[in-house]
C-alpha positions in Angstrom: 0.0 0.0 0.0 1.1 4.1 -0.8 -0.4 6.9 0.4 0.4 10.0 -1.1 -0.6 13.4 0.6 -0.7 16.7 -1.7 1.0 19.4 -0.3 0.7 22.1 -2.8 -0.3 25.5 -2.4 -3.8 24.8 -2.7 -3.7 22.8 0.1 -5.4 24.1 3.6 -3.4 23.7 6.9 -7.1 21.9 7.8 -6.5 19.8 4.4 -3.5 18.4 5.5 -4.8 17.9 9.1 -7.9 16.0 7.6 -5.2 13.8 5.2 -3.1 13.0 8.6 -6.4 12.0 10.4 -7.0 9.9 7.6 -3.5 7.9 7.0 -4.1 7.7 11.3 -7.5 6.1 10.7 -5.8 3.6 8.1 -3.2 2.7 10.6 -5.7 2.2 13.2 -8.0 -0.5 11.3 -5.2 -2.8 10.2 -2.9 -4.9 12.1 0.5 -5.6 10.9 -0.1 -2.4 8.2 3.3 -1.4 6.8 2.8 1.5 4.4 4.9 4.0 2.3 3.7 7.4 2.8 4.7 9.8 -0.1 5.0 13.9 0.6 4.4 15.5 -2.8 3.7 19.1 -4.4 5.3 19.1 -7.8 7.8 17.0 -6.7 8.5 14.5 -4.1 9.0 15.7 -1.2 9.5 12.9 1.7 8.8 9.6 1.6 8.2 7.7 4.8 7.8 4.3 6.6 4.0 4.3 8.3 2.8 1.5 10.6 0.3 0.9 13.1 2.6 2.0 15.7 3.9 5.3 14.2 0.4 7.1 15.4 2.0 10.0 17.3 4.9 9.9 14.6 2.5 10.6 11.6 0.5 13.1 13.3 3.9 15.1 14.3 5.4 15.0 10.8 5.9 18.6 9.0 5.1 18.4 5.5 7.2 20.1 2.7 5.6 21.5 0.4 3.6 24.4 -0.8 4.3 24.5 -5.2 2.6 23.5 -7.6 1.2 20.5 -8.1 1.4 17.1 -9.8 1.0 13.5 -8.9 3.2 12.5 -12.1 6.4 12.2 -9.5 4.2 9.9 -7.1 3.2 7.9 -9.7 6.7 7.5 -11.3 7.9 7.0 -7.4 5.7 3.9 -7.4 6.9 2.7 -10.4 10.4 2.8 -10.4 11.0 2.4 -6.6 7.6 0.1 -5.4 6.8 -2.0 -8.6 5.2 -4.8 -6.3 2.3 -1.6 -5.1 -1.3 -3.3 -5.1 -2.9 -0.1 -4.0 -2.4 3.7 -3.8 -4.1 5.9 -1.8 -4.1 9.7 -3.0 -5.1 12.3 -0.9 -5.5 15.7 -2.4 -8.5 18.0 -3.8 -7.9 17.3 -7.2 -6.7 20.7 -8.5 -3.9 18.8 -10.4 -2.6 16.8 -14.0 -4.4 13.8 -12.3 -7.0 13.6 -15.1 -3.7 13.2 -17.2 -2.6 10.3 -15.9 -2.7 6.8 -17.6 -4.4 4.1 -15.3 -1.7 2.8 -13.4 -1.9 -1.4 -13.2 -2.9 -1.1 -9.5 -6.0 -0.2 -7.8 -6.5 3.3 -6.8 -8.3 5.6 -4.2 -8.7 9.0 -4.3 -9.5 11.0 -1.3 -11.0 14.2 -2.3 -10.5 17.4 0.4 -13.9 18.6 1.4 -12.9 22.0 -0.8 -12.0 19.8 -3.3 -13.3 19.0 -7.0 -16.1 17.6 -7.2 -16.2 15.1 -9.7 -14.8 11.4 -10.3 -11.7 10.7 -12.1 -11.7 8.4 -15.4 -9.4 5.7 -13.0 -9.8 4.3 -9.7 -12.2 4.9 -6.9 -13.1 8.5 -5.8 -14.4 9.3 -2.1 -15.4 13.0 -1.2 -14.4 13.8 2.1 -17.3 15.7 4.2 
């Protein structure tokens, strides 16, 4: 599993807040979870090691960021350093070259920001945060 987390300058301190709550909530439901969590703007920012027990680490971490935005980095990230991926989680509001993309060959979720776009992507699974 990758979780990415836009950090752009679109993004709302409450945005990234809400993502954090999220990747929390996903660490929360799964035992044994071992996850890469990707920082990215228009590049890649961070990438870090999340697990069930890195609560209080995830919800400490300072994210880089504040540019443009793209999630063509994350998605070369995953394909050139995490070719066995099964799943990605993006969390972002969607004001990016998403609807670019190619579908990747792995299932995808995207987490929509509550001031985010509101319509579904042509890949993957969207959810509108509320």
């Amino acid at each position: 599993i990758v979780a990415s987390i836009d950090t752009s300058g679109s993004i709302q301190n409450s945005e990234l807040q809400e993502f954090l709550s999220e990747i929390v909530g996903i660490c929360r439901s799964f035992d044994n979870l071992k996850m890469k969590l990707i920082v990215c703007d228009a590049k890649v920012q961070e990438v870090y090691d999340v697990t069930n027990g890195s609560v209080e680490e995830i919800l400490s971490l300072k994210m880089k960021g504040g540019g443009g935005t793209s999630h063509k980095p994350v998605l070369s990230h995953i394909e050139e350093e995490l070719p066995s991926t099964k799943l990605w989680i993006a969390l972002t509001d969607g004001y990016s070259d998403i609807h670019q993309l190619s579908e990747p060959n792995f299932n995808v979720i995207l987490v929509i920001s509550k001031n985010g776009v509101k319509q579904p992507f042509h890949f993957g699974e969207t959810i509108f945060l509320e």
